[in-house]
N, C-alpha and C positions, 0 to 999 in steps of 0.2 A: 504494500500500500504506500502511493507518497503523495505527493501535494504538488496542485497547479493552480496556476495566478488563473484567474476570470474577471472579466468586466462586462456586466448584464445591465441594460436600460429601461426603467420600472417608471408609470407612468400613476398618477392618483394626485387626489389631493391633499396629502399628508404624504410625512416619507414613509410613514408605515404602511400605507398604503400600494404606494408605488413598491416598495420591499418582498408585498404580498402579490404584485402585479408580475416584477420581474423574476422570482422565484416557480411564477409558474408558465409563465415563459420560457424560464429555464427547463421546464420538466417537459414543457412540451419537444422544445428542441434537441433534448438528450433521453428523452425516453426515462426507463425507470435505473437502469444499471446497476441494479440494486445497492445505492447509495453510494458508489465510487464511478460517477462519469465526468468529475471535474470540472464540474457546472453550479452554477451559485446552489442549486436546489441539492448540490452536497455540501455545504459550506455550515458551518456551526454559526456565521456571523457577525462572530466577537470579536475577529480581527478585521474586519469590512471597512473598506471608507468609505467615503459617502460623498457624492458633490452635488451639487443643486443645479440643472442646466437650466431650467426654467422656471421660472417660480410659479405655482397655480395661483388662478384669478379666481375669488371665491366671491359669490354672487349675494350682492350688498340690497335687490329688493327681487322681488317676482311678478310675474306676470300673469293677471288672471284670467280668462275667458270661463264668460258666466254660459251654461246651458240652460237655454229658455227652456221651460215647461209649458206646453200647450195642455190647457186646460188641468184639472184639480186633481192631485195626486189622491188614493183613496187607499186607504190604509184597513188594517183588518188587527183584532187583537186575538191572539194565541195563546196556549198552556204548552210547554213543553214539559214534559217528562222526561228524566235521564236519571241513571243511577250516579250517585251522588262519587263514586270513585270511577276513573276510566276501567271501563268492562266491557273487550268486545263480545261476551257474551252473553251481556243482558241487554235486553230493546230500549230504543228510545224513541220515543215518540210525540209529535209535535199534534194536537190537535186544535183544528180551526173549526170557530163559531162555537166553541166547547164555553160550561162554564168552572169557575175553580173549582165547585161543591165537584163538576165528574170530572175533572181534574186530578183532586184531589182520590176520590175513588178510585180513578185507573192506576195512580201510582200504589195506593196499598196492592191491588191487585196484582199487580208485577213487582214489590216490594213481597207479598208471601210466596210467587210463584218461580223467584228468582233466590230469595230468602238472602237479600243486598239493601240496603238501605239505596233510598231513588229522593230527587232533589226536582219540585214541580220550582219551574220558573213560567211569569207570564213575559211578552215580550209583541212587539206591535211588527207585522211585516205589510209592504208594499207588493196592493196587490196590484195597481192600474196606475199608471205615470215612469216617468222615468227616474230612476234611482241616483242619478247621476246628476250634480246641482252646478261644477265647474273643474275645469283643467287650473292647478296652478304650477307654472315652471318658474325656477331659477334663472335670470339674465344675465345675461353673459359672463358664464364662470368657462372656467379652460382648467382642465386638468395639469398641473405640473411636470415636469421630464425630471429624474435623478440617476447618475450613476451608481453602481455600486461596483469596486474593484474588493478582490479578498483573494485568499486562498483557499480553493476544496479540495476533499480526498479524490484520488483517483486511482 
């Protein structure tokens, strides 16, 4: 086993990021070599230098576009039913137009039949309109460019 110099170019908006960017860049272009291909994605990091080529522009307001709604969103209130720990093997069930009182009933029902303790939440879904109210993006941010030069096993 011995060691070779690499210099990989990692793109993001922190260096950690870029670090994360150029590391599997690295892996992509060395494959796996199982951990000795001489590529930053063998590198432990500790000895890494770092240089900044480009510094990221990180986006100071956004931009919003509103989506109209034609005509009146109409909404519907639900009981859901679920066991109260994650269990793929007991049912969950959502019922619509239902009230808490059979609500409440269906969860004892699958609380004895499951023999799990079940957790009723109510909760409002859309049943007619569009769910969607606007787009909002970040203006003009640019991701940053960094070097990273080191030595990895090879």
């Amino acid at each position: 086993m011995g060691r070779q110099d690499y210099s990989q170019v990692g793109s993001g908006y922190t260096e950690q990021e870029a670090r994360r960017d150029a590391i599997q860049e690295a892996r992509e272009y060395h494959g796996h070599e199982e951990g000795y291909s001489g590529g930053m994605n063998c590198s432990t990091g500790e000895e890494d230098k770092v240089k900044c080529l480009e510094k990221p522009k990180i986006a100071k307001s956004c931009k919003t576009e509103k989506i109209v709604q034609k005509g009146a969103r109409k909404w519907e209130t639900v009981f859901i039913v679920e066991p109260s720990w994650s269990d793929d093997r007991c049912d969950r069930e959502t019922l619509k137009g239902s009230t808490q009182g059979k609500a409440l009933k269906r969860a004892k029902e699958l609380a004895l039949r499951n023999q799990t303790e079940y957790l009723v939440r109510i909760d409002k879904r859309l049943v007619q309109g569009n769910d969607k109210i606007a787009t909002v993006t970040p203006k003009k941010s640019k991701r940053g460019r960094w070097l990273f030069t080191g030595l990895a096993r090879c």
